[in-house]
DODREN-767226 format. One record per residue: x, y, z of N, C-alpha, C, CB in turn; chain; residue in one letter; residue number from 1. Coordinates in steps of 0.1 Angstrom, whole numbers. Glycine has a CB too. Layout:
<sites>
n_x, n_y, n_z, ca_x, ca_y, ca_z, c_x, c_y, c_z, cb_x, cb_y, cb_z, chaine, residu, num
X, Y, Z, X, Y, Z, X, Y, Z, X, Y, Z, A, a, NUM
...
</sites>
This chain:
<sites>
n_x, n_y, n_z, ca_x, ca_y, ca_z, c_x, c_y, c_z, cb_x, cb_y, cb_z, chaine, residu, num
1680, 522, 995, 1671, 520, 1005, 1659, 530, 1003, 1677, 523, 1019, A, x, 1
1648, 521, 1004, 1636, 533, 1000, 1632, 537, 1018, 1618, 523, 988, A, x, 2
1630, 550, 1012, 1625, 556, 1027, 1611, 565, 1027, 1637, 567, 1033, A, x, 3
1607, 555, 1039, 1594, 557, 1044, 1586, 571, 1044, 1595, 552, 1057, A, x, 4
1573, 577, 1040, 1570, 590, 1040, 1566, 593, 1053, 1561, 594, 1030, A, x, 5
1566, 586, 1062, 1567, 588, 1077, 1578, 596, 1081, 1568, 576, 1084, A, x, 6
1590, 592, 1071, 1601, 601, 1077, 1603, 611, 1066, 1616, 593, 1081, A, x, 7
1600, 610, 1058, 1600, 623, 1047, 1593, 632, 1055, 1593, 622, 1030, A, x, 8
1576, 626, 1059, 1569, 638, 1069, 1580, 644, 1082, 1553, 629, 1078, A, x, 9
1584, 634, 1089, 1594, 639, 1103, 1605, 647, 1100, 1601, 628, 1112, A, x, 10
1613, 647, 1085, 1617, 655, 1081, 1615, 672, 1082, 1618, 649, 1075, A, x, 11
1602, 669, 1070, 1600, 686, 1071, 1597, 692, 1085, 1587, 691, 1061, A, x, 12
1594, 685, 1099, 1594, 691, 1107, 1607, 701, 1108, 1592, 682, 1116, A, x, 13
1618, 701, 1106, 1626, 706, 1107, 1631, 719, 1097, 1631, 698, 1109, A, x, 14
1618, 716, 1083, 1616, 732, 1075, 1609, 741, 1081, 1609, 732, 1060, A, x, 15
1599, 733, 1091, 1589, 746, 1092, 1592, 751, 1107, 1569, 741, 1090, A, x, 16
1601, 750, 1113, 1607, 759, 1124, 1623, 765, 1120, 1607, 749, 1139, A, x, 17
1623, 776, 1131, 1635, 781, 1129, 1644, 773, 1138, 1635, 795, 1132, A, x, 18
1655, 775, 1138, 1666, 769, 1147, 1665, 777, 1157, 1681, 770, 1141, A, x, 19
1668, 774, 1174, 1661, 783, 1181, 1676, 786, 1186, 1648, 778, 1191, A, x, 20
1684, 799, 1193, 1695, 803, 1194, 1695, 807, 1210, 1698, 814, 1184, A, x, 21
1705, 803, 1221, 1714, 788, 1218, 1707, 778, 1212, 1718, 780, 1230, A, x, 22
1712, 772, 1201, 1710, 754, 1201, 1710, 745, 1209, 1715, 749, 1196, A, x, 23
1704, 741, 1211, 1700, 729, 1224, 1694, 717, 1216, 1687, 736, 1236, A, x, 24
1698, 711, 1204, 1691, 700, 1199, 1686, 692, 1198, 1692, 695, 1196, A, x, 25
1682, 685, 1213, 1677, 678, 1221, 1658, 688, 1221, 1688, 677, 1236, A, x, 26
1661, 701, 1226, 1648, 707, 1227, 1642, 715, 1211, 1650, 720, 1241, A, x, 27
1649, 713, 1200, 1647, 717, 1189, 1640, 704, 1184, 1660, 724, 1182, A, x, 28
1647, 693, 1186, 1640, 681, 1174, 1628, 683, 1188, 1650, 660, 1170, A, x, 29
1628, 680, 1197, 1611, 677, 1207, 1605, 682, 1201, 1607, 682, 1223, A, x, 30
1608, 699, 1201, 1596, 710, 1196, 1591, 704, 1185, 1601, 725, 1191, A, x, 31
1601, 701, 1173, 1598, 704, 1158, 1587, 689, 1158, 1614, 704, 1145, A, x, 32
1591, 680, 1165, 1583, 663, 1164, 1570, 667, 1173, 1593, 647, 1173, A, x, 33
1567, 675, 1179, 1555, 677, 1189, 1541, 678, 1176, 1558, 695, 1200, A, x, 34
1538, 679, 1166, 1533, 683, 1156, 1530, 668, 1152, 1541, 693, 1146, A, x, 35
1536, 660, 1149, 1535, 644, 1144, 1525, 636, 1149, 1548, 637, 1147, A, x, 36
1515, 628, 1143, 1505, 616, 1153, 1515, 609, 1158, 1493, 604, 1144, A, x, 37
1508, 600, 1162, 1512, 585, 1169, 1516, 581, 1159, 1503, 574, 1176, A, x, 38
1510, 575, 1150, 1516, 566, 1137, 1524, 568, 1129, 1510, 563, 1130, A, x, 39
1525, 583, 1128, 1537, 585, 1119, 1552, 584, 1126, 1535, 599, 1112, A, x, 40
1549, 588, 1141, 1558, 587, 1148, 1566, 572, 1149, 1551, 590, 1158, A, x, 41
1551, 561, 1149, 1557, 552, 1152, 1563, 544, 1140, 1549, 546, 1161, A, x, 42
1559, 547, 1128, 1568, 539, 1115, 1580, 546, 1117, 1563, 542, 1098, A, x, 43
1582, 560, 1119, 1594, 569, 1117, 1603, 561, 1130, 1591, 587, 1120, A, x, 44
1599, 557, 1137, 1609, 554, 1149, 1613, 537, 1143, 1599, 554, 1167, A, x, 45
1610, 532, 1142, 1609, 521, 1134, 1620, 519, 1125, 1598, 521, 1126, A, x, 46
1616, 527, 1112, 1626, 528, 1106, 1642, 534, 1107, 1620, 531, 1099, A, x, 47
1639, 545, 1117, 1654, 550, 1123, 1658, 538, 1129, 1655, 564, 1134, A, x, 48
1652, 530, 1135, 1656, 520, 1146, 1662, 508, 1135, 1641, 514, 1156, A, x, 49
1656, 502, 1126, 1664, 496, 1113, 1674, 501, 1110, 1659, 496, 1102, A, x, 50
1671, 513, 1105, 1688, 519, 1096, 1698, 518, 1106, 1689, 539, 1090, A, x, 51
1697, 522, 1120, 1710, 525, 1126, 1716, 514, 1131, 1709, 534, 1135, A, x, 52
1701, 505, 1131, 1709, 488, 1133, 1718, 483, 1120, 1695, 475, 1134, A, x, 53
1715, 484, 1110, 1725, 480, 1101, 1738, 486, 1102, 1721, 482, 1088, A, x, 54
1740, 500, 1110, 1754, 504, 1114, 1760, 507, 1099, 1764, 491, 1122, A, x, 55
1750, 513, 1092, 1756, 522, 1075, 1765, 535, 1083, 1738, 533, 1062, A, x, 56
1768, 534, 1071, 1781, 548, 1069, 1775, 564, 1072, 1788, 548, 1050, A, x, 57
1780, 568, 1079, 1778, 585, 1073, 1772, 588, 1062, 1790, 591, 1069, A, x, 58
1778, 585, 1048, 1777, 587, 1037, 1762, 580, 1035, 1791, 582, 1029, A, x, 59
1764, 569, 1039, 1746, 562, 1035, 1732, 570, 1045, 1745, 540, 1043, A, x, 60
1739, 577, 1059, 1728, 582, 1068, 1727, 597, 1061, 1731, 581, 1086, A, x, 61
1735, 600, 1053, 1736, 614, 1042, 1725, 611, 1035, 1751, 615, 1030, A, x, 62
1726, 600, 1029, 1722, 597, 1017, 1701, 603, 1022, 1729, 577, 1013, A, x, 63
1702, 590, 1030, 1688, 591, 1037, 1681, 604, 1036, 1689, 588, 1050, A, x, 64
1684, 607, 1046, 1684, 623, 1051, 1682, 636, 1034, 1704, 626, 1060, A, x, 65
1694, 633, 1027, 1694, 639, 1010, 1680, 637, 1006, 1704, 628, 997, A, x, 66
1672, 622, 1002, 1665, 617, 998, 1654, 626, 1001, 1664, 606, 1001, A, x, 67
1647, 635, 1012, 1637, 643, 1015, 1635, 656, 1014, 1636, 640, 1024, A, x, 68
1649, 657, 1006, 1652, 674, 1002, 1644, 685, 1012, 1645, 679, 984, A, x, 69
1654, 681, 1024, 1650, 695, 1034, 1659, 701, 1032, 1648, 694, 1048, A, x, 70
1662, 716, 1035, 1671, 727, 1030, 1676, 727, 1049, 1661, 745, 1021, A, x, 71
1674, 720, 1058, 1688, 719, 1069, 1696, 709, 1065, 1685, 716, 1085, A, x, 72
1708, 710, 1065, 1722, 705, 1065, 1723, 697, 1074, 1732, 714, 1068, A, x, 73
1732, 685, 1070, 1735, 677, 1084, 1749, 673, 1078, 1723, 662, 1089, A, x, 74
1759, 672, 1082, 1773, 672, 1079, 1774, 657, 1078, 1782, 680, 1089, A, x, 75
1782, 648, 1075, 1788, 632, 1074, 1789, 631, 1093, 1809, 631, 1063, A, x, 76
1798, 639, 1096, 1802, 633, 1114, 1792, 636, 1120, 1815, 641, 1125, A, x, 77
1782, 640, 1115, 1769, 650, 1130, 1758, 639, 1126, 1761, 673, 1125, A, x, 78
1757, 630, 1112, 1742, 624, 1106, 1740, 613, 1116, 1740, 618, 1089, A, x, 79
1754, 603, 1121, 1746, 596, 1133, 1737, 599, 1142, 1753, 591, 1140, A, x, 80
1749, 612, 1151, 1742, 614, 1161, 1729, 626, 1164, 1752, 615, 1168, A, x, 81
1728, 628, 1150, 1711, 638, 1148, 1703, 626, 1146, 1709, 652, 1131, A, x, 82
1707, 616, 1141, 1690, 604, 1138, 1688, 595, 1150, 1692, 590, 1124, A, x, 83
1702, 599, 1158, 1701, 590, 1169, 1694, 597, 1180, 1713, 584, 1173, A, x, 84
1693, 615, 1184, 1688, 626, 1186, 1674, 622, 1187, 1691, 637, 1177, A, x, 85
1671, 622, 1172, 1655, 622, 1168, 1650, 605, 1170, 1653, 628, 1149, A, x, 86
1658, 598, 1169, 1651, 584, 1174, 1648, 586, 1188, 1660, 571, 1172, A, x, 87
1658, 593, 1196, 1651, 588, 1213, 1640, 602, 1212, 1667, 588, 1233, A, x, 88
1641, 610, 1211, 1630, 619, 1203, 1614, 611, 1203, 1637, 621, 1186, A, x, 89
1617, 603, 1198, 1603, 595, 1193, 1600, 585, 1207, 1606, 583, 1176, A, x, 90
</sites>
């Protein structure tokens, strides 16, 4: 699956802040997406909204996520529900 540089961009939101302590994930992706136009927003929403309709694996929402070489982690059980986070996010 080729992925969009709308979400390679919404990605690195998440290099260029720190993790804020408590974690509250919900107010960490807002923060880190507050930085994004409209448009990039709106392909990125788009395309999260495709992938998660096809109902892929862990392993394939890994995969995704891999493809943009950001240095945060997202485990196999946590990648649904972080894209699904950052989709209502958008």
């Amino acid at each position: 699956m080729e992925v969009p540089e709308s979400f390679k961009i919404l990605s690195r939101c998440f290099d260029d802040y720190t993790l804020p302590m408590p974690l509250v994930p919900e107010l960490w992706i807002e923060r880190s997406l507050a930085s994004l136009d409209a448009a990039t927003k709106s392909d990125a929403k788009r395309f999260l909204t495709e992938s998660l309709h096809r109902d892929p694996t862990a392993g394939e929402l890994k995969n995704i996520w891999n493809t943009t070489a950001i240095a945060y982690y997202v485990d196999g059980e946590n990648v649904r529900p972080f894209f699904e986070l950052i989709l209502n996010a958008l």
